[in-house]
Each structure stands twice: as C-alpha cells, then as structure tokens.
C-alpha positions in Angstrom: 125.8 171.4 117.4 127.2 173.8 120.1 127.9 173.1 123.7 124.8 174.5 125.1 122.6 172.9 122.0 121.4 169.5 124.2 120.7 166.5 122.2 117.6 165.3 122.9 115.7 162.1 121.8 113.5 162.3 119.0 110.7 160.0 120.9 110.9 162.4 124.0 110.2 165.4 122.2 107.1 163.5 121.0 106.3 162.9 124.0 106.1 166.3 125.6 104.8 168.1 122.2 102.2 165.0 120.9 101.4 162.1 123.2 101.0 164.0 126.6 98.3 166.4 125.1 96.7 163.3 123.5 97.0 161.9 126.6 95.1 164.3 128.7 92.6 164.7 126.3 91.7 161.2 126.8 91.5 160.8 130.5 91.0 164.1 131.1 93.4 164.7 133.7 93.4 168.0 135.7 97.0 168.0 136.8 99.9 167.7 134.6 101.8 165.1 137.1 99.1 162.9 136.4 99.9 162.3 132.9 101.7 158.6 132.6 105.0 158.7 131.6 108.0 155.9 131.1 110.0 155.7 134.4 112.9 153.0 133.8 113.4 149.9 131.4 115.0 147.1 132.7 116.9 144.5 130.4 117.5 141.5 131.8 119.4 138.2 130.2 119.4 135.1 132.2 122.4 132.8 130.6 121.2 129.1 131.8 124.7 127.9 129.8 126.5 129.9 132.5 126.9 126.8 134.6 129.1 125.2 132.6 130.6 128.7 131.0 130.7 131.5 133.2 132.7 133.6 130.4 128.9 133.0 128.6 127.9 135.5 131.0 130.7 138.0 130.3 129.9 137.6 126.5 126.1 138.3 127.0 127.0 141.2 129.3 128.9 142.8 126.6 126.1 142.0 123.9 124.3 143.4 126.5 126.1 146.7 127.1 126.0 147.4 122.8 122.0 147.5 123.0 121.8 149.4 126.3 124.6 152.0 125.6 125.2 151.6 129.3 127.0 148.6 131.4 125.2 146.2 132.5 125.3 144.3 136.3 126.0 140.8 136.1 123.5 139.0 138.8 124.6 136.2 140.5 122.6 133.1 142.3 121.2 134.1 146.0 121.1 130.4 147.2 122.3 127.0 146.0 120.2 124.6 143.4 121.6 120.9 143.6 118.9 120.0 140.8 120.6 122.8 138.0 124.0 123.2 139.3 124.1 126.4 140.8 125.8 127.4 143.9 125.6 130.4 145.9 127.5 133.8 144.4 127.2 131.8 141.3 126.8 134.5 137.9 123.6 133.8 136.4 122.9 136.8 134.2 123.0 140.1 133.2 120.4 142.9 133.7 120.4 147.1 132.9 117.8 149.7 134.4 117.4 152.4 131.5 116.4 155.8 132.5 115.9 159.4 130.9 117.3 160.2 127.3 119.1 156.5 126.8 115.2 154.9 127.6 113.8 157.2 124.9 116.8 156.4 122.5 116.1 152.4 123.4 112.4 152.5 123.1 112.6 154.5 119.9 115.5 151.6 118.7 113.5 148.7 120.3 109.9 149.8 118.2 111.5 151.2 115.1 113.9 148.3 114.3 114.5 146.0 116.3 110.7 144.6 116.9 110.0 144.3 112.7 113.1 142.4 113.1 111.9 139.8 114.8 111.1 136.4 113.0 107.1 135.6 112.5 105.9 138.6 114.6 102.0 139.4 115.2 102.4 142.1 117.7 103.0 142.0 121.7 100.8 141.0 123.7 98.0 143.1 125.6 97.3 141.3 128.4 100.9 141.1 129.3 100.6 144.6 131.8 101.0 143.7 136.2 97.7 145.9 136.9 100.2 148.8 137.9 100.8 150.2 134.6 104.1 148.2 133.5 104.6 146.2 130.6 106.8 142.8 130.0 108.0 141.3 127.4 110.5 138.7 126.1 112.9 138.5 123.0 113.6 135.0 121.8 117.3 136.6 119.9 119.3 139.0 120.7 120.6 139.5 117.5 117.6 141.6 116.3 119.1 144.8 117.7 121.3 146.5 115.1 124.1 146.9 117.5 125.1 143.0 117.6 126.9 141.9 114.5 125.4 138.6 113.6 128.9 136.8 112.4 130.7 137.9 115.7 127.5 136.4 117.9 128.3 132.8 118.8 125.3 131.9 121.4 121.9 133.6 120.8 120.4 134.5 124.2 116.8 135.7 125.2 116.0 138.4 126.9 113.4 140.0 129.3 112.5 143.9 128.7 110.0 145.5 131.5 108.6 148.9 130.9 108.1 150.9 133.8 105.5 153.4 133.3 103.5 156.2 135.9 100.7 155.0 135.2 97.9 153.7 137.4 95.9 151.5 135.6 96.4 148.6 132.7 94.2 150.8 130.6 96.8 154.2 130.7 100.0 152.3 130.1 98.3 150.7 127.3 97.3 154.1 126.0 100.8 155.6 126.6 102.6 152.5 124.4 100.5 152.6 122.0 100.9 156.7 121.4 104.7 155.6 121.7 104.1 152.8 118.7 104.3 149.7 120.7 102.7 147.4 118.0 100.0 145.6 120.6 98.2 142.6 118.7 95.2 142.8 120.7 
C-alpha cells in the first residue's frame, strides 16, 4: 500500500456502501445528515481494588490501552467516601473515548471476536438504549479481547462500553447496531 492509498476500516466501508442505503430505505429520510451514524465509544474500567493498589489501576490502564489502540485517562475520585476508602484525587479507573477509523476497527473487533468470546452469552440486551439513540453495555472480563494475553493478566476487570450514536430515537440506533451486527437478544 502507497502513501496516498488510506487504510480504511472494513466496517466503515459497509457502512457508507450497505447500512446507510438500508438505512434510508427504512425510515425514509430525505436528507443524508439524517442518517444515524456512530459518534464516539467510550470504554470505561472502574478498578474497586484500587484502594488498596493503586498500581491496579496502572495495570488496567495498560490492558486498557491494548483493546483501545489509544491511551487511556486514568479518572480519579471527585470527593471523599469514608464508607469505601476513597479520598479526594484518589485514581479510581480508567476510561477511552473512541472516535473515527479506531471506533470502526473496535466495533468491528468487539462484534466479530470478542462478544462470541464471552462465557454463556444470549445476546445484549434491547432495552438497554437512554431514549437518545445510545447503547450501554458491560463486560464481566476483560480477557475476551484478543489483545490481552490471558497468562500475563493477573486481575480480571469489568468494563463499561457506551455507543454513541446520531440517532434520535431507541428504534434508529437499534436499527443501526443491528445492520452493524450487534447480536441483540430481544
């Protein structure tokens, strides 16, 4: 591949060339800026260990970083919590905002292998959309992304993936996953 050939995701070329005519075929819309597309992903890993550890939260920051392609932000506590431990400033976590071709590589990565992956899956959940067109969804472990070796991974952390999407309704985000092969259960 040359300089001027661009690499460019597999899942966003279906996109422009398969789901968006789909799409507007559906919901018949009149203006091409109406069609829902994916905005961001965010990836988010709380670390509750991290009160006693806080090199727990460098290690799932790096784990995270692997699956994301892309560092991550460690987030910290915004006020004190007697009851768990945690003080002010404290790091709590680690969360990534995916956008353009490195959210088409993840999504593709995310519904391709890492989801069949997953121990005693029966699909994602439908109802799990805000009413604004974005999707959440949790991941028990970690370690179903190919990018994590499994003997090097000593804590097994869940994480939190939101799909941001364009769309206005429940209904056209729904439609939009499902063209891009999120496996919904109901």
């Amino acid at each position: 591949m040359s300089d001027t050939e661009k690499y460019v995701p597999r899942l966003k070329t279906k996109y422009a060339e398969v789901i968006k005519p789909r799409l507007v075929e559906q919901f018949g819309y009149k203006n091409e800026l109406e069609v829902p597309r994916l905005e961001k992903i965010v990836l988010n890993m709380g670390i509750g260990d991290a009160v006693n550890d806080t090199k727990k939260v460098r290690a799932a920051a790096e784990d995270l970083a692997l699956i994301a392609g892309q560092k991550p932000v460690i987030t910290r506590a915004r006020k004190s919590i007697a009851t768990f431990k945690v003080r002010d400033g404290m790091p709590i976590g680690a969360k990534v905002t995916l956008r353009k071709d490195n959210m088409f590589e993840f999504v593709d990565r995310l519904v391709t292998i890492a989801l069949p992956r997953v121990r005693d899956f029966r699909g994602l959940n439908g109802k799990s959309f805000d009413g604004r067109g974005n999707f959440a969804m949790g991941i028990k472990e970690h370690i179903v992304f190919p990018e994590i070796e499994y003997d090097k991974v000593e804590t097994m952390w869940g994480m939190d993936i939101i799909v941001c999407t364009t769309a206005k309704t429940n209904e056209e985000a729904k439609a939009l996953l499902s063209e891009l092969q999120f496996p919904f259960a109901n």
